[in-house]
N, C-alpha and C positions, 0 to 999 in steps of 0.2 A: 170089638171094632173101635178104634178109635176116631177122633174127633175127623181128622181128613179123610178119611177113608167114607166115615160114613155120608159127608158133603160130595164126595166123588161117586158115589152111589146115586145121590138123587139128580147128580148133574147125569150120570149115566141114563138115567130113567127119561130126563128129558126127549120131547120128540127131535126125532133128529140125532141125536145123542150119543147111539150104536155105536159110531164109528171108534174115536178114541176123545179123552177128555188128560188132557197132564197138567200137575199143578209145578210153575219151575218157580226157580229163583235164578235173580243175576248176582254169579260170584264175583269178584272182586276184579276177575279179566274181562268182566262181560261175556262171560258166557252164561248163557242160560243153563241151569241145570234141573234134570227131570228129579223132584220128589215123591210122587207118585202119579199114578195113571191109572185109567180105568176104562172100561169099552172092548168091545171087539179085537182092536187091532191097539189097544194100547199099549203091551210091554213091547211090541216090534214098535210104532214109535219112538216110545222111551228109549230103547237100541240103537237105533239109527240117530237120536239125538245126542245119546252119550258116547256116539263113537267122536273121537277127535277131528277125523276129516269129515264131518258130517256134521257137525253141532251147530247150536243156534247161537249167535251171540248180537249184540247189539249195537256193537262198533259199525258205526256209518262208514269208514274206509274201508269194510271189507267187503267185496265186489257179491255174496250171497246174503246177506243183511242189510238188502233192503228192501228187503219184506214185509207184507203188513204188520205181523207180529213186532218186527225189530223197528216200525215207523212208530205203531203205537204205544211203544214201550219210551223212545225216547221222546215222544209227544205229548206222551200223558193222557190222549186221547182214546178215546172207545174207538174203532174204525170196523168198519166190517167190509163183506166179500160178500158178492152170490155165488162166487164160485170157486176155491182156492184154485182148482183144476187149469182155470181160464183165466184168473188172475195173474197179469205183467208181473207182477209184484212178488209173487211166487218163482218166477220163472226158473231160478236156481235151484226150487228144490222138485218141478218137474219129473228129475229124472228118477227122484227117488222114489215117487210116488207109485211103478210098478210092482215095488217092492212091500208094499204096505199093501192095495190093493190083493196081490197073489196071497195076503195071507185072511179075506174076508170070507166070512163062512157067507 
């Protein structure tokens, strides 16, 4: 096991943690790209983030990135949620979220 796998293990272990955990990077278009994942429902994540009409990116013009993920990435800021579910700031990726859900043991 390598060096990120085994850090995605202990983030997995975290409470709370079950669901999914991805470690991405921003490519050169600003898109986020999935390098690994781990958790319950992490490669259907990872899937839905590396499908093209679905992905994360961090471009402020585009009407689904502006989300917390995509504020705190061009903020530089820590930011957090109690709830992504209930989070305004989410609201784009709502619809996806029955899709991750349906696959939680």
């Amino acid at each position: 096991m390598g060096a990120i796998e085994q850090e995605m293990a202990v983030l997995n272990c975290l409470p709370g943690g079950r669901r999914w955990h991805l470690l991405m990077r921003l490519d050169g278009s600003d898109v986020f790209l999935v390098e690994a994942f781990a958790g319950d429902i992490g490669k259907q994540a990872a899937a839905i983030l590396s499908d093209p009409a679905t992905c994360a990116t961090a471009d402020a013009s585009v009407p689904g990135d502006q989300s917390l993920t995509a504020q705190a990435w061009r903020s530089g800021r820590t930011l957090t949620s109690a709830s992504c579910q209930q989070d305004k700031r989410y609201t784009a990726w709502h619809a996806l979220a029955p899709r991750l859900w349906a696959q939680c043991p």
